[in-house]
Biopython code that builds the backbone (N, CA, C, O; Angstrom):
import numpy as np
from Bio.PDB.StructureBuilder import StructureBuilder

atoms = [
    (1, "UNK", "N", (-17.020, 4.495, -6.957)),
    (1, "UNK", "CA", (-16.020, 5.013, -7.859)),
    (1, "UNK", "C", (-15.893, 4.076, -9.050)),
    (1, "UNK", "O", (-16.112, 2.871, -8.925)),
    (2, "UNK", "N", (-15.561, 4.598, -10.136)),
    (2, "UNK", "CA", (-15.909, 3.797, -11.463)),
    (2, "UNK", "C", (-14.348, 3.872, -11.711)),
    (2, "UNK", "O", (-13.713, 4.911, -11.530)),
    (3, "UNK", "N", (-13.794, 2.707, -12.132)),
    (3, "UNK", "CA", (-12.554, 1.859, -12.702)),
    (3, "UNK", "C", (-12.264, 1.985, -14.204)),
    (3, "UNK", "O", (-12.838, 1.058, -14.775)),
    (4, "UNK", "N", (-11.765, 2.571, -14.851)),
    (4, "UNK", "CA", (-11.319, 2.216, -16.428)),
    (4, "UNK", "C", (-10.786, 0.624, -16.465)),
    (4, "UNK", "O", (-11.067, -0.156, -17.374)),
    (5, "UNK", "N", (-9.891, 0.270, -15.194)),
    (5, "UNK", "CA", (-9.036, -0.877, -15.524)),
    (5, "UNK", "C", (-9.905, -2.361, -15.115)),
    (5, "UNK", "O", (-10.342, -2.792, -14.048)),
    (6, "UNK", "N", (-9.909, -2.874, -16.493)),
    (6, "UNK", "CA", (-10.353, -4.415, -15.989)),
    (6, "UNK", "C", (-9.641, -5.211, -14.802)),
    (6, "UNK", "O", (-8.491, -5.275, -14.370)),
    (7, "UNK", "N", (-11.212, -5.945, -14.393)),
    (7, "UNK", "CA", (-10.521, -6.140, -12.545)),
    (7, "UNK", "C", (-11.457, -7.268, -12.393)),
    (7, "UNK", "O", (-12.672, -7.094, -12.299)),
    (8, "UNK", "N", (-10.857, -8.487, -12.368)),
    (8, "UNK", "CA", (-11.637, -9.919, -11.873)),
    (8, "UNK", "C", (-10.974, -10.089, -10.586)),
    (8, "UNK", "O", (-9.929, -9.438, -10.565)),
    (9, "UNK", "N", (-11.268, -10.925, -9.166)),
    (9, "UNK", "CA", (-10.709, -10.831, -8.282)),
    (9, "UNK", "C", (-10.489, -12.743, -8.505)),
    (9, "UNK", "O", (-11.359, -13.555, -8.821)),
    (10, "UNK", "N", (-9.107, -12.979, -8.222)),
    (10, "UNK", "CA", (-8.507, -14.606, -8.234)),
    (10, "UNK", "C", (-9.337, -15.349, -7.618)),
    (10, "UNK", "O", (-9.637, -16.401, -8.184)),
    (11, "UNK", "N", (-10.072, -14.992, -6.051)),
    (11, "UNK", "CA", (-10.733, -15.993, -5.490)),
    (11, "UNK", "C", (-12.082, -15.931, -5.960)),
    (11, "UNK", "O", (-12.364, -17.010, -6.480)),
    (12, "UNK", "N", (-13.037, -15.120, -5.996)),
    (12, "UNK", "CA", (-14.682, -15.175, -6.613)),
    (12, "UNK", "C", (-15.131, -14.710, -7.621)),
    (12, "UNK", "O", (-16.300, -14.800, -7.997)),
    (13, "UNK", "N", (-13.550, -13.734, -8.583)),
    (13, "UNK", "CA", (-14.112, -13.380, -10.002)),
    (13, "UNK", "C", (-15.113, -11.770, -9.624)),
    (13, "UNK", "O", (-15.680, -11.188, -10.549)),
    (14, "UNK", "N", (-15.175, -11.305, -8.344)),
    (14, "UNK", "CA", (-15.827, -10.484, -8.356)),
    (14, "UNK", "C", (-15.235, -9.138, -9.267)),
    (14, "UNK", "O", (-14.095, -9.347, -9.684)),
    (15, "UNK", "N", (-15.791, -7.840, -9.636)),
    (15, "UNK", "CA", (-15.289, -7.520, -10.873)),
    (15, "UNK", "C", (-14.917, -5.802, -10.207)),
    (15, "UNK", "O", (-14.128, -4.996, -10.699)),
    (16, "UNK", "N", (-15.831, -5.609, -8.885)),
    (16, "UNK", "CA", (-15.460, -4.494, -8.374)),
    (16, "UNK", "C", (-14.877, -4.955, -7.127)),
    (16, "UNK", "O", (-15.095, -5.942, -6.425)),
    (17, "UNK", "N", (-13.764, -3.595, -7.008)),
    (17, "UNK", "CA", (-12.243, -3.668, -5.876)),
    (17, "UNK", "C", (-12.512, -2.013, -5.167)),
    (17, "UNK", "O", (-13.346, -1.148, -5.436)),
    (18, "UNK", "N", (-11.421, -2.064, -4.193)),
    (18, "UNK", "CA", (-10.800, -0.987, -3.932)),
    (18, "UNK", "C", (-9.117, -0.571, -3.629)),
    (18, "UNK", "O", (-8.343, -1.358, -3.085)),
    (19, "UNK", "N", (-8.839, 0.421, -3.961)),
    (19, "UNK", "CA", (-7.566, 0.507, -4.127)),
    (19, "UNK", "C", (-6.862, 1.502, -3.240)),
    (19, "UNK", "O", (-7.388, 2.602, -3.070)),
    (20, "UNK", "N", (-5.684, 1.198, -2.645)),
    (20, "UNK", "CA", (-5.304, 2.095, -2.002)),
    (20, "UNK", "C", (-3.667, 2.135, -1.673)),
    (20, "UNK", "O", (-3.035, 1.098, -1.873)),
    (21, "UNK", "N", (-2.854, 3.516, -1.086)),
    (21, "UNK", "CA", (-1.208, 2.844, -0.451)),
    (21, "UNK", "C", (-0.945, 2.764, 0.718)),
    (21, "UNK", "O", (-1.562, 3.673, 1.273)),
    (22, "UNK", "N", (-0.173, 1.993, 1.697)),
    (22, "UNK", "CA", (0.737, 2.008, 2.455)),
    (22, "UNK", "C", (1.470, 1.799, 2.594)),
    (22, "UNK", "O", (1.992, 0.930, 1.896)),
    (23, "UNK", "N", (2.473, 2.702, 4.101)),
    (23, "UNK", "CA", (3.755, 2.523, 4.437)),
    (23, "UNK", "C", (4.040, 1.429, 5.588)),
    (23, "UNK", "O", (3.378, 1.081, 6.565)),
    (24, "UNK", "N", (4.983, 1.127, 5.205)),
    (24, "UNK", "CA", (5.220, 0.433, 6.679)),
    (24, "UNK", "C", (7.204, 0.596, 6.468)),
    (24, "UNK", "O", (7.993, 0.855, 5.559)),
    (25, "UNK", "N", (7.252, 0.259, 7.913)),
    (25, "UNK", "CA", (9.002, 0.486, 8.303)),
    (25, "UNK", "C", (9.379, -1.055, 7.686)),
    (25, "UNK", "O", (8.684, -2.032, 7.408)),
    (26, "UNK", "N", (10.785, -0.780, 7.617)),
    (26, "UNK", "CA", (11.325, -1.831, 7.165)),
    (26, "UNK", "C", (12.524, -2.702, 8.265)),
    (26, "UNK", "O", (12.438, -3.912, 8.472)),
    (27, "UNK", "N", (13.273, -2.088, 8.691)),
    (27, "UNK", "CA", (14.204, -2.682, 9.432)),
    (27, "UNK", "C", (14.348, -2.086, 11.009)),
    (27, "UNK", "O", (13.736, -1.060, 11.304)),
    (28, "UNK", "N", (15.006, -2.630, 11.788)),
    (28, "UNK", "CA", (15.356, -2.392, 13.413)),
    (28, "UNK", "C", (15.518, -1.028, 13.363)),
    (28, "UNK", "O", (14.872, -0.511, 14.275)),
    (29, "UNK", "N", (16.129, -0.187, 12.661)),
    (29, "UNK", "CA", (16.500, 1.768, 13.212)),
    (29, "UNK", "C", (15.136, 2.108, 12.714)),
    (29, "UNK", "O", (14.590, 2.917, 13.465)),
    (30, "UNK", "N", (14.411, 1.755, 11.699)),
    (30, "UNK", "CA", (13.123, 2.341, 10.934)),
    (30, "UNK", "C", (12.073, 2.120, 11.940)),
    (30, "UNK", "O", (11.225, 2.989, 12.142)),
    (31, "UNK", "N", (12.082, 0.964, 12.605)),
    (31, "UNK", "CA", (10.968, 0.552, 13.050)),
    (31, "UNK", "C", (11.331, 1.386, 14.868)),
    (31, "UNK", "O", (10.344, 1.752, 15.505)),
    (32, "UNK", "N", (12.349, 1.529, 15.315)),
    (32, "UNK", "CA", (12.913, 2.550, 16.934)),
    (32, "UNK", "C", (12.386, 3.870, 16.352)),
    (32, "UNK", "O", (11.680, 4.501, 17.139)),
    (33, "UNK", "N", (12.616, 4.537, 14.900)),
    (33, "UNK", "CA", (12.320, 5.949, 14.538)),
    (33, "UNK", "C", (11.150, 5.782, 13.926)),
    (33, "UNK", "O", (11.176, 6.407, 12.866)),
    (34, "UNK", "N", (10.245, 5.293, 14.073)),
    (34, "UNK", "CA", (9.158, 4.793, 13.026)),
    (34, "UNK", "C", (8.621, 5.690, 11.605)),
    (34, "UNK", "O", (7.597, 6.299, 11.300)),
    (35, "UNK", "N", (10.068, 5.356, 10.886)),
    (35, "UNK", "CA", (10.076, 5.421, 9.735)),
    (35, "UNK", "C", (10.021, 4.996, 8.915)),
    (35, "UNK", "O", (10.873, 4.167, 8.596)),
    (36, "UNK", "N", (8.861, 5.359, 8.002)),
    (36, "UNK", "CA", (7.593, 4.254, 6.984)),
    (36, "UNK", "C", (8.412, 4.563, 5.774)),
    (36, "UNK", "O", (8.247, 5.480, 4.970)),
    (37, "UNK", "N", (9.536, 3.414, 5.796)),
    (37, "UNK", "CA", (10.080, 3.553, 4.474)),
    (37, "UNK", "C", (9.726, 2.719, 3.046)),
    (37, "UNK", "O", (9.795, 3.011, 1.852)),
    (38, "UNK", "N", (9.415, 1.824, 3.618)),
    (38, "UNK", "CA", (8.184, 1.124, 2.759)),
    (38, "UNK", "C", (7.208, 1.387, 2.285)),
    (38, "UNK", "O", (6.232, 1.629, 2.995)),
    (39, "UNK", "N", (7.124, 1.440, 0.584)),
    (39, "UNK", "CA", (5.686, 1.590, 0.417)),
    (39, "UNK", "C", (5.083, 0.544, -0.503)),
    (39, "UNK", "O", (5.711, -0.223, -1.234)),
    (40, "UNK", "N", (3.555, 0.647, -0.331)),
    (40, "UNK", "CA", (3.035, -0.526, -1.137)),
    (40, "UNK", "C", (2.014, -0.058, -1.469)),
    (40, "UNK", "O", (1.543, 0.757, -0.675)),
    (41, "UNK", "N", (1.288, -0.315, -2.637)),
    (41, "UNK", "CA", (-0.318, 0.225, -3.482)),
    (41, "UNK", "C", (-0.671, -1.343, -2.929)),
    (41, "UNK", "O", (0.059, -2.331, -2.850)),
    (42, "UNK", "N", (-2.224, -1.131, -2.550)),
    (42, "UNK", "CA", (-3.222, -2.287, -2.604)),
    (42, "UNK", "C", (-4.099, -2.247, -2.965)),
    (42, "UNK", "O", (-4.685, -1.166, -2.898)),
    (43, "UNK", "N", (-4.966, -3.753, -3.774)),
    (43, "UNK", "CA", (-6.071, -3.757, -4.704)),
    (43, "UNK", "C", (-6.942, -4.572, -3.911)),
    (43, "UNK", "O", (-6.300, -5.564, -3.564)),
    (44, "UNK", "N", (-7.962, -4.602, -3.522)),
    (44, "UNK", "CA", (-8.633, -5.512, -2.277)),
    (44, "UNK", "C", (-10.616, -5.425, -2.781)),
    (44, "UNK", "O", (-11.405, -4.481, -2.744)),
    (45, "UNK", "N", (-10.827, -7.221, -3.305)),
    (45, "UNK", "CA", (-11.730, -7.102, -3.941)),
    (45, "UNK", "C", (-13.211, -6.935, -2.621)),
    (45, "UNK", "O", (-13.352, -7.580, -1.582)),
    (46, "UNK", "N", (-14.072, -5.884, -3.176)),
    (46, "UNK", "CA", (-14.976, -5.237, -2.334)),
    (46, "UNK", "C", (-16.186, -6.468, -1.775)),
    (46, "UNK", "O", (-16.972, -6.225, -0.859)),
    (47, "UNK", "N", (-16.147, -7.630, -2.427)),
    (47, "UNK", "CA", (-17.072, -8.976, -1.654)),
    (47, "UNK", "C", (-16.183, -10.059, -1.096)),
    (47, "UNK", "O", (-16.697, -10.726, -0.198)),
    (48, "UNK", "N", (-15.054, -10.341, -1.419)),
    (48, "UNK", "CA", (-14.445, -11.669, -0.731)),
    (48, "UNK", "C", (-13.338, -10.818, 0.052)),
    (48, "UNK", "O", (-13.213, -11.220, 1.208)),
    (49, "UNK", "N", (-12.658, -9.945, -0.218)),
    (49, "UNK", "CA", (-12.064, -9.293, 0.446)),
    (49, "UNK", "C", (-10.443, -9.601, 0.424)),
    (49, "UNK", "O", (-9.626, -9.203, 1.255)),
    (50, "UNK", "N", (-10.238, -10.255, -0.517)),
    (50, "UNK", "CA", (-9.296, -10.575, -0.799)),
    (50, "UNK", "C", (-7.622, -9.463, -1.372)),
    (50, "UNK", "O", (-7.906, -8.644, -2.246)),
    (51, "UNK", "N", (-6.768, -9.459, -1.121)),
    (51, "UNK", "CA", (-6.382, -8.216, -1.400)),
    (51, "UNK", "C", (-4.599, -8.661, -1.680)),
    (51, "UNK", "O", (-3.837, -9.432, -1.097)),
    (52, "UNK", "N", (-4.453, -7.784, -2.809)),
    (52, "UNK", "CA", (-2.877, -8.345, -3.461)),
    (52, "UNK", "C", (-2.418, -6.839, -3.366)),
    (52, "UNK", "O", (-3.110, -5.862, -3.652)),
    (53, "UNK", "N", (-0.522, -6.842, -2.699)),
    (53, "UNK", "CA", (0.222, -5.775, -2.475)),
    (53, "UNK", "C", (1.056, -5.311, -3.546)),
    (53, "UNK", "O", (1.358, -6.307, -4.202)),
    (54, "UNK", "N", (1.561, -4.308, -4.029)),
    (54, "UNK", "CA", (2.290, -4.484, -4.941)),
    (54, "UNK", "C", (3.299, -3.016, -4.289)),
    (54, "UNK", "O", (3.019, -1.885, -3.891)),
    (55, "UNK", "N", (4.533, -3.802, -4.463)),
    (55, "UNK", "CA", (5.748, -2.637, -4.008)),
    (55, "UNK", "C", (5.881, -1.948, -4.967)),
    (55, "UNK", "O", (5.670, -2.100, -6.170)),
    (56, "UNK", "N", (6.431, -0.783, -4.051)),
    (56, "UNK", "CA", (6.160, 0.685, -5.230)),
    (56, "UNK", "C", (7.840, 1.357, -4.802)),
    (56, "UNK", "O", (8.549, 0.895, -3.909)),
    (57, "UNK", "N", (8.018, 1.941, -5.247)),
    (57, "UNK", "CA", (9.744, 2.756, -5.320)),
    (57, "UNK", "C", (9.525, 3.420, -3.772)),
    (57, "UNK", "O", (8.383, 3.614, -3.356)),
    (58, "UNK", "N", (10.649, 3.732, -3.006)),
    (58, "UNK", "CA", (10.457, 4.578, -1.980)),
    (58, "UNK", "C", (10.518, 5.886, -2.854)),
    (58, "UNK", "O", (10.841, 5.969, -4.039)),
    (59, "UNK", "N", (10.019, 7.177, -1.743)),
    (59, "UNK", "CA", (9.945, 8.146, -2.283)),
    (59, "UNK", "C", (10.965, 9.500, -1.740)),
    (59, "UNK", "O", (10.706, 10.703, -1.688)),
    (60, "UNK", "N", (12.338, 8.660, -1.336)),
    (60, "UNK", "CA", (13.359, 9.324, -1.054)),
    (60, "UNK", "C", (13.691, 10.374, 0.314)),
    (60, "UNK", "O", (12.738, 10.916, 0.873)),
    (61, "UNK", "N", (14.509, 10.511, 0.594)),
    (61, "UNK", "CA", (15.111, 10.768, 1.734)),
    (61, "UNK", "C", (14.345, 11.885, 2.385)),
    (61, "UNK", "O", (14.116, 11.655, 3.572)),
    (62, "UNK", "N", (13.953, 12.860, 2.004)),
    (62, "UNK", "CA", (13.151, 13.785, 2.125)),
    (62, "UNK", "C", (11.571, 13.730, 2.998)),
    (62, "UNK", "O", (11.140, 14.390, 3.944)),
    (63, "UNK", "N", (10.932, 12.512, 2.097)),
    (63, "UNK", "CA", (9.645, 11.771, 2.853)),
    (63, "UNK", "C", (10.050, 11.104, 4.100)),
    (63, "UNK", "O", (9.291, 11.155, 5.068)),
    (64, "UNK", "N", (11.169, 10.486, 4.170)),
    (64, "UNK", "CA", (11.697, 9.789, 5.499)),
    (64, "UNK", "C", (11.942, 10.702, 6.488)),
    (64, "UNK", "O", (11.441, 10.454, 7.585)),
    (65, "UNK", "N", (12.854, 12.104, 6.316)),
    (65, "UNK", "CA", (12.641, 13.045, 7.537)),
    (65, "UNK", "C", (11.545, 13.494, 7.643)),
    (65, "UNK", "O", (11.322, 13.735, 8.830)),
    (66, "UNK", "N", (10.614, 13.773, 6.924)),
    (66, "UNK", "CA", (9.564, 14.772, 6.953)),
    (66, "UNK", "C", (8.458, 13.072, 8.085)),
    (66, "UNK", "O", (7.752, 13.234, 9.080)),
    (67, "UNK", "N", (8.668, 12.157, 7.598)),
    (67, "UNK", "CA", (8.060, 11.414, 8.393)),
    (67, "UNK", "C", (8.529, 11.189, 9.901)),
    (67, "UNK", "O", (7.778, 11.283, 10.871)),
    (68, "UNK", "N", (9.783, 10.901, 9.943)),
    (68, "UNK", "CA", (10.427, 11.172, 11.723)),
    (68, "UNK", "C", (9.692, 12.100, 12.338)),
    (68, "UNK", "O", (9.074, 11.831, 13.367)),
    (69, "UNK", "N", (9.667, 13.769, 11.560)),
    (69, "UNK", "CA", (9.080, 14.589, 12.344)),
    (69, "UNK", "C", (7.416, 14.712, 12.507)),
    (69, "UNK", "O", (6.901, 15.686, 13.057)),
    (70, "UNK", "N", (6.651, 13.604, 11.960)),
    (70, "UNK", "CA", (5.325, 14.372, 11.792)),
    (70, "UNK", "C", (4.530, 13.298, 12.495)),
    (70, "UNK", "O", (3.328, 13.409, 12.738)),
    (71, "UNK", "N", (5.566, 11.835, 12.932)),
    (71, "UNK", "CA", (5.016, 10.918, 13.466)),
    (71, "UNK", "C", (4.839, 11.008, 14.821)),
    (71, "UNK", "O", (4.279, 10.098, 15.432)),
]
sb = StructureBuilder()
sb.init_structure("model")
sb.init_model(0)
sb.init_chain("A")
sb.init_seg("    ")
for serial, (resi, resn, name, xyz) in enumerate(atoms, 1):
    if name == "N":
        sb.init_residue(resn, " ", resi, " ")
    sb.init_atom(name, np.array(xyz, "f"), 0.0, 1.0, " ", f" {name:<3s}", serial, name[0])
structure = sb.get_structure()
C-alpha cells in the first residue's frame, strides 16, 4: 500500500510502516462487560517493528452498546 504521508521510523529511519486501530476497555465495569471504550490508531514501522499509539476520541455511547452485544 502506497502512503502520501512522509514516514521515517525514530529507531532505524525505515521509511515504510503500517497503520492501523484499536480498542481496548478502560476501567473495572468496562473490562466485567468487555467494553472497548478505548480507542487508539497505530503506526508500526514494517522492519524494526517499532510502533507509536495515538488516542483517538471515543465514538460514543451507541458503539459501547452495540459492543456489549456483539462481544
Amino acid at each position: 500500500m502506497k502512503h502520501t504521508v512522509s514516514y521515517a521510523c525514530d529507531k532505524c529511519r525505515n521509511s515504510s510502516y503500517e497503520e492501523g486501530d484499536m480498542r481496548v476497555t478502560g476501567g473495572f465495569l468496562t473490562k466485567i462487560f468487555n467494553i472497548q471504550n478505548r480507542r487508539f490508531t497505530f503506526v508500526s514501522c514494517t522492519e524494526c517493528g517499532y510502533t507509536e499509539f495515538y488516542k483517538r476520541q471515543n465514538s460514543g455511547v451507541i458503539s459501547n452498546v452495540i459492543d456489549l452485544f456483539t462481544n
